[in-house]
C-alpha positions as CSV (number, residue, x, y, z in Angstrom):
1,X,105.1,70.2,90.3
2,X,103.3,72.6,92.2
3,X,99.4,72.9,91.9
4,X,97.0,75.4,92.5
5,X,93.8,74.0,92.7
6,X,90.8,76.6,93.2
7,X,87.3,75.4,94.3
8,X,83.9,77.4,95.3
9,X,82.7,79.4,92.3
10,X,79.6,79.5,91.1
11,X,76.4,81.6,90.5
12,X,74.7,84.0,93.7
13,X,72.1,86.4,93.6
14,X,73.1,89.6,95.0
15,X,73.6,90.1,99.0
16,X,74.9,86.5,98.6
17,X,77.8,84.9,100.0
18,X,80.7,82.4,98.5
19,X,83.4,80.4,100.0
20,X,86.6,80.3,97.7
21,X,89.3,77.8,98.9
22,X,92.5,77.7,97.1
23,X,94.7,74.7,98.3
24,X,98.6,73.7,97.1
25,X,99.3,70.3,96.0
26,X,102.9,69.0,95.2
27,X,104.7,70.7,97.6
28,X,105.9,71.5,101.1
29,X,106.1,75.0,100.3
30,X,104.8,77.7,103.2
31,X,104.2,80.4,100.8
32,X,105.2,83.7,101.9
33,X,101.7,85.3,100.5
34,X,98.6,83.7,99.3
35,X,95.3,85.2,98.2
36,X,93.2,85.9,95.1
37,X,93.0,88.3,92.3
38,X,90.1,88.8,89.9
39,X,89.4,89.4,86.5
40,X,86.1,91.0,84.9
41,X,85.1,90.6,81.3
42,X,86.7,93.2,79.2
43,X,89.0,94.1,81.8
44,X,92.4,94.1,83.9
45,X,93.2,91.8,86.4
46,X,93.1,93.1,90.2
47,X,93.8,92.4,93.7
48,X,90.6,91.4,96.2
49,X,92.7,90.4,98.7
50,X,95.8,88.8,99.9
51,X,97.6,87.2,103.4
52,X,101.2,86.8,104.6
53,X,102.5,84.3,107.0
54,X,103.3,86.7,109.5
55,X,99.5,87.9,109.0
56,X,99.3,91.4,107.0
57,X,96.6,91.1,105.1
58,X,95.8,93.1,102.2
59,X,92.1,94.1,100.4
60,X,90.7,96.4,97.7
61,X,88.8,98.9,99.1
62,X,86.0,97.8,97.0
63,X,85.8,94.5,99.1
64,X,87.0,96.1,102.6
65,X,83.9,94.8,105.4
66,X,82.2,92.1,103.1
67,X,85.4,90.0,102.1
68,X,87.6,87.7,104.6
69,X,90.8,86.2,103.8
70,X,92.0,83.3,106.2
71,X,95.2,80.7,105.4
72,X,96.3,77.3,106.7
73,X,99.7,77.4,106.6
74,X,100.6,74.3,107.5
75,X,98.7,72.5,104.9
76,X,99.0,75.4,102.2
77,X,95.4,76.4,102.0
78,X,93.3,79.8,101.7
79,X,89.6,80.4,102.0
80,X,88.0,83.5,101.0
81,X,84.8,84.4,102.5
82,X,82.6,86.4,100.2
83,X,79.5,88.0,101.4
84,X,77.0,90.8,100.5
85,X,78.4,90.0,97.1
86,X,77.3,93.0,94.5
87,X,77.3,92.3,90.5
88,X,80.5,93.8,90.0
89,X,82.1,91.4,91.6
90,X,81.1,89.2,88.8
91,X,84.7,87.8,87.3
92,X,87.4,84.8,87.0
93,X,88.7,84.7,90.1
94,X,92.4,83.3,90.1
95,X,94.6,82.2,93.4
96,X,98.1,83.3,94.0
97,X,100.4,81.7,96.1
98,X,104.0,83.4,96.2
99,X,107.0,82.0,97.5
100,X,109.7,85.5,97.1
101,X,111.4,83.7,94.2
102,X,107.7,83.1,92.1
103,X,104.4,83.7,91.4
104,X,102.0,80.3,91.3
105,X,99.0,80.8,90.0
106,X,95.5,78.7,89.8
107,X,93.5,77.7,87.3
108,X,90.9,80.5,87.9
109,X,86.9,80.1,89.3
110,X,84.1,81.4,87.5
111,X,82.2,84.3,90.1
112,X,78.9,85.3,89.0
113,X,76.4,87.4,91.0
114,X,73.2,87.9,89.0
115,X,69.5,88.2,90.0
């Protein structure tokens, strides 16, 4: 079975920086997109950021010039840098790793940015 496991949450103070890393287990897979998605308390899930294999990579504007997505392909890992992190970036953040055919998704890391 295919496993998503997220690591690098945790708690910041603002202007702050995180690593996320989101590796696949289970599988020889070379998903097609990976990247992350967040959700805030109270509300909808939404994209921070996303990378193909052929490199198009995708951000919400809200992150664009503090967030970098980056992939290993070859052993089915993402990082996500974080920096200059602000309070509303406070969520559950949740991998994704697509393969055309489904959506794999992680078991979500705890973000919190609070002086």
């Amino acid at each position: 079975q295919v496993q998503l496991v997220e690591r690098g949450g945790g708690l910041v103070q603002p202007g702050g920086s995180l690593r996320l890393s989101c590796e696949a287990y289970g599988t020889g897979i070379r998903f097609h997109t990976m990247g992350w998605y967040r959700q805030a308390l109270g509300k909808q899930r939404e994209l921070v950021a996303t990378l193909t294999t052929d490199g198009t990579a995708d951000y919400a504007d809200s992150v664009k010039g503090r967030f970098t997505i980056s992939r290993d392909n070859t052993n089915n890992t993402a990082h996500l840098q974080m920096d200059s992190l602000k309070s509303e970036d406070t969520g559950v953040y949740y991998c994704l790793a697509n393969e055309a055919a489904y959506d794999y998704w992680g078991q979500g890391t705890q973000v919190t940015v609070s002086s």
